[in-house]
ChimeraX commands (.cxc) that place a marker at each C-alpha (Angstrom):
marker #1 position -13.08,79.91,73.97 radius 0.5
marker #1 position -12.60,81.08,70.18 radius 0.5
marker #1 position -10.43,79.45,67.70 radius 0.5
marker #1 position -8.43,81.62,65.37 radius 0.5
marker #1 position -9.07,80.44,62.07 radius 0.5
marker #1 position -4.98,79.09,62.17 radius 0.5
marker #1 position -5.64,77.39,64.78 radius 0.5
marker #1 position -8.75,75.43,63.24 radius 0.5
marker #1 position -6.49,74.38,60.17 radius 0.5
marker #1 position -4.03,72.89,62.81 radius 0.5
marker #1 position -6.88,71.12,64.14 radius 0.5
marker #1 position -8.00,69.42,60.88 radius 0.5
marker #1 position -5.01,68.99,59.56 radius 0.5
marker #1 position -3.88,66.93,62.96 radius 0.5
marker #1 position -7.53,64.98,62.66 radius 0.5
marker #1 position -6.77,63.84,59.30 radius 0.5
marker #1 position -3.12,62.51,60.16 radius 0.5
marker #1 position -5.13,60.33,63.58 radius 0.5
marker #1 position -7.72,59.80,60.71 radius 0.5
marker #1 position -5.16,58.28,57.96 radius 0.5
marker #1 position -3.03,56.71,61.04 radius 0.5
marker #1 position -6.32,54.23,62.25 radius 0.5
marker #1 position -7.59,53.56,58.93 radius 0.5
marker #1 position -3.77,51.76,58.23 radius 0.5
marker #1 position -3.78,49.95,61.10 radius 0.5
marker #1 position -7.15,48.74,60.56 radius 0.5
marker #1 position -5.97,47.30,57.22 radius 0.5
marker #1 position -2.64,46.43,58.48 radius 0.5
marker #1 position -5.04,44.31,61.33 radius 0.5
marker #1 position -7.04,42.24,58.10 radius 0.5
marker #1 position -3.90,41.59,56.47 radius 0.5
marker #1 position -2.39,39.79,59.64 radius 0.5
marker #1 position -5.65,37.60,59.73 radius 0.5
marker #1 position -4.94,35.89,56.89 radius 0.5
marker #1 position -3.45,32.33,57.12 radius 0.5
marker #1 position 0.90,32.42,56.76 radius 0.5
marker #1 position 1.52,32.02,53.26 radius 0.5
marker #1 position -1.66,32.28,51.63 radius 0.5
marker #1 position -1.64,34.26,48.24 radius 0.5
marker #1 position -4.74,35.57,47.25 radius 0.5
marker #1 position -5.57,35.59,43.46 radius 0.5
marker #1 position -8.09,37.41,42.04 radius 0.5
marker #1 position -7.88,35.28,38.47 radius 0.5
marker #1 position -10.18,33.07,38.27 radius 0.5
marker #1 position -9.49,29.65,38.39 radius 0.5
marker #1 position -8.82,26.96,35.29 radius 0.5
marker #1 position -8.75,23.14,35.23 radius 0.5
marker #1 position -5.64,22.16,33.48 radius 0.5
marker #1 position -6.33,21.39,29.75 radius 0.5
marker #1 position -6.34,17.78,28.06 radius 0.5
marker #1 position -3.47,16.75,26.22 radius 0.5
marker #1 position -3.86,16.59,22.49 radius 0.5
marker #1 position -4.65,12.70,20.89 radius 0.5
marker #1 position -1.72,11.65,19.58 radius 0.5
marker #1 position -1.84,11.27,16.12 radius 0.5
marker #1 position -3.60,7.98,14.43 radius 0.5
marker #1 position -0.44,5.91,13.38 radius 0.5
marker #1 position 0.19,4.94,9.92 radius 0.5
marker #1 position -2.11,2.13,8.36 radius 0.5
marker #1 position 0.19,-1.17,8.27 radius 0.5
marker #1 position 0.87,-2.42,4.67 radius 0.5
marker #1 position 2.11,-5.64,3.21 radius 0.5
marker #1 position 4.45,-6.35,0.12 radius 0.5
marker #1 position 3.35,-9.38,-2.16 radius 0.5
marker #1 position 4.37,-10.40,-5.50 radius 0.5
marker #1 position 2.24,-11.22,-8.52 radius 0.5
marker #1 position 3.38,-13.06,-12.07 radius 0.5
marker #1 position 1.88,-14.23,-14.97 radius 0.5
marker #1 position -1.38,-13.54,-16.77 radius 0.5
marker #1 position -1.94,-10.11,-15.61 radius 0.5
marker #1 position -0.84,-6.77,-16.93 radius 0.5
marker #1 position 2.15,-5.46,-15.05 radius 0.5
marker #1 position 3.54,-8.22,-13.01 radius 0.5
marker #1 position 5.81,-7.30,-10.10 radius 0.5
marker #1 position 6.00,-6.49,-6.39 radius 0.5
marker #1 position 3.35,-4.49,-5.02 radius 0.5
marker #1 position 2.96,-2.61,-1.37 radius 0.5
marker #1 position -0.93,-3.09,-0.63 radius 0.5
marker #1 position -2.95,-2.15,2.75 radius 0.5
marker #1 position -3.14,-4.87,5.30 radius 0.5
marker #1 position -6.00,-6.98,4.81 radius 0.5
marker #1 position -5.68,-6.49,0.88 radius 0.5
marker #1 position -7.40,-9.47,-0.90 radius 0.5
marker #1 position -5.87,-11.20,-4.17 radius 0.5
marker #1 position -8.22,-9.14,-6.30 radius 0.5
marker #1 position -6.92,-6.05,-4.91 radius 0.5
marker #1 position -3.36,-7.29,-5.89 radius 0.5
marker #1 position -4.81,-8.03,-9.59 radius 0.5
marker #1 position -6.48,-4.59,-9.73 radius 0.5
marker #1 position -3.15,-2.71,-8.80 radius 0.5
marker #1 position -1.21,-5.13,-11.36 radius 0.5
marker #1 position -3.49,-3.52,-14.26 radius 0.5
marker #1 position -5.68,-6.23,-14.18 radius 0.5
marker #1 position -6.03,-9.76,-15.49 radius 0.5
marker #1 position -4.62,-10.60,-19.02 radius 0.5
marker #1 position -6.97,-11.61,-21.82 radius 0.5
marker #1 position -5.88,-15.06,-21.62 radius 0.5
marker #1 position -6.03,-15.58,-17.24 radius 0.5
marker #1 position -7.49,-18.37,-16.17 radius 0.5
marker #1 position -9.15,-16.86,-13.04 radius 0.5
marker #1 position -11.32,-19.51,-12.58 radius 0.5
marker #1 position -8.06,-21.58,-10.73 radius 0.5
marker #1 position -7.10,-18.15,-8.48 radius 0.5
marker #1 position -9.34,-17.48,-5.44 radius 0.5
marker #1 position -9.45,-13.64,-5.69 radius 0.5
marker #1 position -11.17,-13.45,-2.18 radius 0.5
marker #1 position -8.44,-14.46,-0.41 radius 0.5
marker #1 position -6.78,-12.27,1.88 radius 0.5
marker #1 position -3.00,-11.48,1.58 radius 0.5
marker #1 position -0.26,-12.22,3.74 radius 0.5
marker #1 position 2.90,-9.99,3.83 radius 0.5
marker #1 position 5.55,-11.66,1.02 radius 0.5
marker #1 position 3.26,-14.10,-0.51 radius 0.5
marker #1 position 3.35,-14.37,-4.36 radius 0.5
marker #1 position 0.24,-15.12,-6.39 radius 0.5
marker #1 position 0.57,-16.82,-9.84 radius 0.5
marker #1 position -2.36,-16.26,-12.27 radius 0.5
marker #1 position -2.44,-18.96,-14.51 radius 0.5
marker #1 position -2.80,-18.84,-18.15 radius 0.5
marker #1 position -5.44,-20.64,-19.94 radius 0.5
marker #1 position -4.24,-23.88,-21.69 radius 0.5
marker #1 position -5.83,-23.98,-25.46 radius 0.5
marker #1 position -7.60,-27.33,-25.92 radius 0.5
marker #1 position -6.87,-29.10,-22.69 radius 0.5
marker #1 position -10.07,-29.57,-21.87 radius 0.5
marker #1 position -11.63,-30.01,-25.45 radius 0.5
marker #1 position -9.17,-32.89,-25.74 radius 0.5
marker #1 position -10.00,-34.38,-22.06 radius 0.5
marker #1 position -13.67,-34.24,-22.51 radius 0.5
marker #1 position -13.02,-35.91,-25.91 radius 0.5
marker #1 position -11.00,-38.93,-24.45 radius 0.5
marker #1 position -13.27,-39.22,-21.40 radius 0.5
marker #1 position -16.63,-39.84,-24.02 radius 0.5
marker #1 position -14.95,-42.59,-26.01 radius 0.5
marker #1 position -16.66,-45.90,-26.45 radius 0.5
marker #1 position -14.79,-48.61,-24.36 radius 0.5
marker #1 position -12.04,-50.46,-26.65 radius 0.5
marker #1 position -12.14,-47.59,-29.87 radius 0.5
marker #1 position -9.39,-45.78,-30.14 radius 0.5
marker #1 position -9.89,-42.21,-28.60 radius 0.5
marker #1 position -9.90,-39.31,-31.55 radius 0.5
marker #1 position -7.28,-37.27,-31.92 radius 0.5
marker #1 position -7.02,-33.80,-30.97 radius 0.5
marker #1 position -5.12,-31.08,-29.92 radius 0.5
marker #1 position -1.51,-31.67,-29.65 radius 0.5
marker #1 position -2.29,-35.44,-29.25 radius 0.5
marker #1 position -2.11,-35.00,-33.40 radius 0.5
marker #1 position 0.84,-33.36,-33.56 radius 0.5
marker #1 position -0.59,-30.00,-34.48 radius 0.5
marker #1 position 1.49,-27.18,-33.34 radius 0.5
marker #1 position 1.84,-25.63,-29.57 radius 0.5
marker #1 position 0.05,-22.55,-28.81 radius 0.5
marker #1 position 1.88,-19.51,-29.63 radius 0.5
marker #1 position 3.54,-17.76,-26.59 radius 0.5
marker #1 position 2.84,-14.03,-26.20 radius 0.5
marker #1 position 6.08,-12.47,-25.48 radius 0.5
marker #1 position 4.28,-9.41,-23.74 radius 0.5
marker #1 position 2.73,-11.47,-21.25 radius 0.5
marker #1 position 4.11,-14.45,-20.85 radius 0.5
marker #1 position 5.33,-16.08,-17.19 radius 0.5
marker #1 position 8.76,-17.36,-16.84 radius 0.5
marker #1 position 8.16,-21.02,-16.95 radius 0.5
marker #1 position 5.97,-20.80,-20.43 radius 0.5
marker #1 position 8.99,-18.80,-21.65 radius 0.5
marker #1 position 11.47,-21.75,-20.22 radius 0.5
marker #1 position 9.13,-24.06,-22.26 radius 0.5
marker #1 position 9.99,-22.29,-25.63 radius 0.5
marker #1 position 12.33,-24.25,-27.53 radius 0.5
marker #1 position 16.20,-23.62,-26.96 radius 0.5
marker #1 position 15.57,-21.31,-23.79 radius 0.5
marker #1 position 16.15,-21.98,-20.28 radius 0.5
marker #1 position 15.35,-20.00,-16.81 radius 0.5
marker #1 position 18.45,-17.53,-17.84 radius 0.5
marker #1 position 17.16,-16.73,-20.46 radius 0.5
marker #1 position 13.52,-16.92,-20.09 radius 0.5
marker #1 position 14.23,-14.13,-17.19 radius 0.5
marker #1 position 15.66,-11.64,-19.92 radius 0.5
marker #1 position 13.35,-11.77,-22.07 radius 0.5
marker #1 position 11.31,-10.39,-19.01 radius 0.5
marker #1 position 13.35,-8.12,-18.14 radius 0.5
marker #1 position 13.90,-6.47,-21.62 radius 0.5
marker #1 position 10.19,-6.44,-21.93 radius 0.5
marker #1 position 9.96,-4.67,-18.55 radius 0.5
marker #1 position 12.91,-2.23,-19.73 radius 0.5
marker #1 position 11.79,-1.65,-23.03 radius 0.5
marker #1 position 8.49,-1.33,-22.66 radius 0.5
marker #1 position 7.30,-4.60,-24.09 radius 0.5
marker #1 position 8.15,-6.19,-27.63 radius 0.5
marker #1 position 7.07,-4.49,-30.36 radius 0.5
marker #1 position 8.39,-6.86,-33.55 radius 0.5
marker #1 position 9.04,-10.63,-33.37 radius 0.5
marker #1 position 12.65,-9.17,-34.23 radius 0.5
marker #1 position 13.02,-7.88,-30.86 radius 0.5
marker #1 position 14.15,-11.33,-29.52 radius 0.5
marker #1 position 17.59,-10.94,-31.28 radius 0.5
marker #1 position 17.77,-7.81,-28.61 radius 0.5
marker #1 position 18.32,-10.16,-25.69 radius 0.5
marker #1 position 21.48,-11.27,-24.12 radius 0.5
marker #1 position 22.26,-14.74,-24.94 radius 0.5
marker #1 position 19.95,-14.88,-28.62 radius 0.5
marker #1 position 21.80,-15.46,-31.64 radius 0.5
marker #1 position 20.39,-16.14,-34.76 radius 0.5
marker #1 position 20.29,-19.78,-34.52 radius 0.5
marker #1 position 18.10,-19.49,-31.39 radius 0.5
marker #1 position 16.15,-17.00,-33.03 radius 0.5
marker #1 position 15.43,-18.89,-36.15 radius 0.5
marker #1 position 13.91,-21.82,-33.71 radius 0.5
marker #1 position 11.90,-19.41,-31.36 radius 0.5
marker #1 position 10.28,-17.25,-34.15 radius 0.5
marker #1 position 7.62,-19.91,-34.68 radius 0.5
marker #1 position 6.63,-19.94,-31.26 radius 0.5
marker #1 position 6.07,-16.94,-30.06 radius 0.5
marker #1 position 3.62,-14.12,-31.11 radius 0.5
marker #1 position 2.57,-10.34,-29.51 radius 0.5
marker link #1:1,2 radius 0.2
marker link #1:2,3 radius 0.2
marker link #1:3,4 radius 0.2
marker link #1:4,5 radius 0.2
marker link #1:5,6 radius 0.2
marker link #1:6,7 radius 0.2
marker link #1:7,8 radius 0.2
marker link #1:8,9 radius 0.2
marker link #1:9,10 radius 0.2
marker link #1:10,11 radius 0.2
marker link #1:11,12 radius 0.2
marker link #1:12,13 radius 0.2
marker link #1:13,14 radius 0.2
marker link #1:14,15 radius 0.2
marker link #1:15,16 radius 0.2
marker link #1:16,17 radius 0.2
marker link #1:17,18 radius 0.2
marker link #1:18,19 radius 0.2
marker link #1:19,20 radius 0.2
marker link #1:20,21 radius 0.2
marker link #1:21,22 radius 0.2
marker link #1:22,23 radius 0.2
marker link #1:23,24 radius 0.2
marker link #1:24,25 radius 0.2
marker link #1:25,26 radius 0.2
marker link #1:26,27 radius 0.2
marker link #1:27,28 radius 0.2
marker link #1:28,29 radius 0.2
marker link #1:29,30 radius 0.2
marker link #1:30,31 radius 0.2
marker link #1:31,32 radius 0.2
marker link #1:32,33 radius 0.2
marker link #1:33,34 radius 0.2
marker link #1:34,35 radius 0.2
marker link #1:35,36 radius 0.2
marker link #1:36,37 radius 0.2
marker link #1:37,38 radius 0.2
marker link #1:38,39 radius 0.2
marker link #1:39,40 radius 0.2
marker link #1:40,41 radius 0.2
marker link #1:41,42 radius 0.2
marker link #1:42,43 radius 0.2
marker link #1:43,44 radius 0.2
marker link #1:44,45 radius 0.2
marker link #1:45,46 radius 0.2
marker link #1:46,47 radius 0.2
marker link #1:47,48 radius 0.2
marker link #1:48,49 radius 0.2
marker link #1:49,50 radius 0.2
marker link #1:50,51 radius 0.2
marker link #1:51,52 radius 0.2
marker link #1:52,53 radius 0.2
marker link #1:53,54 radius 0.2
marker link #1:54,55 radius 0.2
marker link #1:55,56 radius 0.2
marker link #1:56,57 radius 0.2
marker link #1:57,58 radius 0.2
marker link #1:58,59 radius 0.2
marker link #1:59,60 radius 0.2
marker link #1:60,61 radius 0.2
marker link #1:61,62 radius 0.2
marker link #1:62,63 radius 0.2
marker link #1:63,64 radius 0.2
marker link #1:64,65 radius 0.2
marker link #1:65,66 radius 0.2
marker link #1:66,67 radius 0.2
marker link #1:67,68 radius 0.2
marker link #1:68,69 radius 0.2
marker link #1:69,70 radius 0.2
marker link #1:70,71 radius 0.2
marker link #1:71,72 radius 0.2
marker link #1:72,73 radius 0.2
marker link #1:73,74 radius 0.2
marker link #1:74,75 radius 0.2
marker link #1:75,76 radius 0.2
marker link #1:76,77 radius 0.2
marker link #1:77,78 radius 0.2
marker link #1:78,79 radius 0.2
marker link #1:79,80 radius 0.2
marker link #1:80,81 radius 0.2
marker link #1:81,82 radius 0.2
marker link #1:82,83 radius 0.2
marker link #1:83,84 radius 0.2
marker link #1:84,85 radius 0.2
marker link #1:85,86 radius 0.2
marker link #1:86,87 radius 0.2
marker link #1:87,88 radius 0.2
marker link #1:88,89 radius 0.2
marker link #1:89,90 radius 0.2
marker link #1:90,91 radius 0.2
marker link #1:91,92 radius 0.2
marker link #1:92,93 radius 0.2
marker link #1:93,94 radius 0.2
marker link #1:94,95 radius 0.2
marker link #1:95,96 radius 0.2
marker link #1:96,97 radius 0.2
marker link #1:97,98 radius 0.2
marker link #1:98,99 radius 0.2
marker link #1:99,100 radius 0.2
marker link #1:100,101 radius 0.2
marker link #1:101,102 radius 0.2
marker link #1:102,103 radius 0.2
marker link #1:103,104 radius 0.2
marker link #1:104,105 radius 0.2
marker link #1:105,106 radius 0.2
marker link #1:106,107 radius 0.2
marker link #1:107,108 radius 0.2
marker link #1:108,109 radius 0.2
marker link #1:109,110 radius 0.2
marker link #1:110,111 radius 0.2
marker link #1:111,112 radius 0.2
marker link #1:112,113 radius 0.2
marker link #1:113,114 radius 0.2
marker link #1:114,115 radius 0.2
marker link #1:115,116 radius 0.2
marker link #1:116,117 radius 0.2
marker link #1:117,118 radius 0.2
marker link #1:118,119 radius 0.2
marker link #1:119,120 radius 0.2
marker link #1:120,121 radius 0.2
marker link #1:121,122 radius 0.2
marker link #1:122,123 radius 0.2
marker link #1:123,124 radius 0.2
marker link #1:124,125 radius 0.2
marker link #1:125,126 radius 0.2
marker link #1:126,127 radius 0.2
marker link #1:127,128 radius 0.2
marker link #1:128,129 radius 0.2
marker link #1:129,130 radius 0.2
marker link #1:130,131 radius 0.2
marker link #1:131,132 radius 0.2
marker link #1:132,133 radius 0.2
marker link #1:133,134 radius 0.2
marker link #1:134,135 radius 0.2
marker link #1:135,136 radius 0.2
marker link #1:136,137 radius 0.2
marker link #1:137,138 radius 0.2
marker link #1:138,139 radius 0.2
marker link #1:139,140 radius 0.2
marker link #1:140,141 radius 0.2
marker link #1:141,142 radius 0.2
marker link #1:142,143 radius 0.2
marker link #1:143,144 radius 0.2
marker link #1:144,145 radius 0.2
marker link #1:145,146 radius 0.2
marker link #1:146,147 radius 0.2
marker link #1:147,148 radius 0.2
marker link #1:148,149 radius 0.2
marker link #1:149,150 radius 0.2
marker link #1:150,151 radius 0.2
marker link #1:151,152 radius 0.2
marker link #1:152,153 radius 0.2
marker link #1:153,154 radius 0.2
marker link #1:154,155 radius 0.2
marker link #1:155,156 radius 0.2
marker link #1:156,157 radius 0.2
marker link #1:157,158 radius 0.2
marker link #1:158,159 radius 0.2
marker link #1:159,160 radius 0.2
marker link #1:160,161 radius 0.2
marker link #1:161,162 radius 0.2
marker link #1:162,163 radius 0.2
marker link #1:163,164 radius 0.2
marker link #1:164,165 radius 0.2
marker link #1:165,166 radius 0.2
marker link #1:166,167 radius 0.2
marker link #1:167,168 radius 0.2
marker link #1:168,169 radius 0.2
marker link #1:169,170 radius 0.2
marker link #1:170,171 radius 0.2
marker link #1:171,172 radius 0.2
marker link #1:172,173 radius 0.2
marker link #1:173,174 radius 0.2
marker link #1:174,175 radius 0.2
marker link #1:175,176 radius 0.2
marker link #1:176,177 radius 0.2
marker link #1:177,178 radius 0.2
marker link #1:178,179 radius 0.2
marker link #1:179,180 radius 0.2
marker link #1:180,181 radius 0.2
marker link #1:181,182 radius 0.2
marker link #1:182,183 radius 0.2
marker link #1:183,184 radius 0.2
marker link #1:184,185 radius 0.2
marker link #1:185,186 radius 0.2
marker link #1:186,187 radius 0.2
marker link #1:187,188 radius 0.2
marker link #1:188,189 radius 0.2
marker link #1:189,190 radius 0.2
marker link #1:190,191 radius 0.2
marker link #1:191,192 radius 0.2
marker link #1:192,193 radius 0.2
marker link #1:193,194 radius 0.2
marker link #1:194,195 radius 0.2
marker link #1:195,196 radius 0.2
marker link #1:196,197 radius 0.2
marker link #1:197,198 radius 0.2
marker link #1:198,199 radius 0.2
marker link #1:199,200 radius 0.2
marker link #1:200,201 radius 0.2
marker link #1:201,202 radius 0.2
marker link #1:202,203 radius 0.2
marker link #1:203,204 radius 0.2
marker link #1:204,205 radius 0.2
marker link #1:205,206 radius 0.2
marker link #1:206,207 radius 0.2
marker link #1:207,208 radius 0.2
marker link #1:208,209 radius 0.2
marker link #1:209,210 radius 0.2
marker link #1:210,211 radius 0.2
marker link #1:211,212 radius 0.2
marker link #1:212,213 radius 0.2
marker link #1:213,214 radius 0.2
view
């Protein structure tokens, strides 16, 4: 039996609609397989990432206060752990006159503690070790202020408030403004300057002016 050739293409074109029909089913069959509400990804897979550090927290400081012999007394925020000599440093250092000897700069620092750096006291000890090698029964020499010779001059720059309350005619009032004019002013220049502070006249002047020096 012969085929026309329209016939044929009726043929093939049926075979390829059977054709396309079982190749859909057959994928249509897979897809069923598959477990109910599985979603199939074809990314591949990432552990979830590490949360940043949080950032290292600011380093804990203290706030002291330092006075007398040193350069810029006043109230100081240091790191925790901060010895004294760390608090003289960042004061501008020891005055000429400090008696470090009598401050333990090793110690550490506790949060608002004040350190006092004591002055050096001109003769004190020539005059004890004087006293202390005198024969038993003579009369020990005399020395220092023991003879009536005159105080050590007070440096207005750098003097604490209690050797300022010692200067004649001046009490804690007043010993404070004199620090704080020195501290505004940026430090005496002339012995003059006294007669710049609040509460000296010239009569307190005129007893002061032999007493203190720059």
């Amino acid at each position: 039996m012969e085929f026309t050739r329209r016939q044929l293409y009726v043929y093939v074109a049926v075979a390829l609609v059977v054709a396309a029909f079982g190749v859909r089913y057959v994928v249509a069959g897979h897809a069923s397989a598959a477990p109910s509400g599985t979603l199939l990804s074809l990314a591949p897979s990432s552990s979830p990432q590490p949360e940043p550090a949080p950032s290292a927290s600011v380093a804990a400081t203290i706030t002291v206060y330092v006075c007398g012999a040193v350069a810029r007394p006043g109230v100081y925020d240091l790191a925790l752990g901060s010895r004294v000599a760390d608090l003289v440093k960042a004061a501008g250092g020891a005055a000429a006159k400090a008696e470090l000897s009598a401050v333990n700069l090793a110690a550490k620092l506790a949060d608002g503690q004040q350190i006092v750096v004591p002055r050096k006291v001109a003769g004190a000890s020539a005059a004890t070790g004087a006293i202390a090698s005198a024969p038993t029964g003579a009369a020990a020499p005399v020395t220092g202020t023991a003879a009536g010779a005159p105080q050590a001059l007070v440096n207005l720059n750098t003097a604490t408030l209690e050797e300022l309350d010692a200067l004649p005619g001046v009490g804690p009032a007043t010993a404070q403004k004199i620090i704080d004019y020195r501290t505004q002013s940026g430090g005496f220049k002339t012995i003059d300057d006294l007669k710049n502070v609040s509460g000296i006249g010239d009569v307190k002047f005129a007893a002061l002016k032999d007493a203190v020096t720059l």
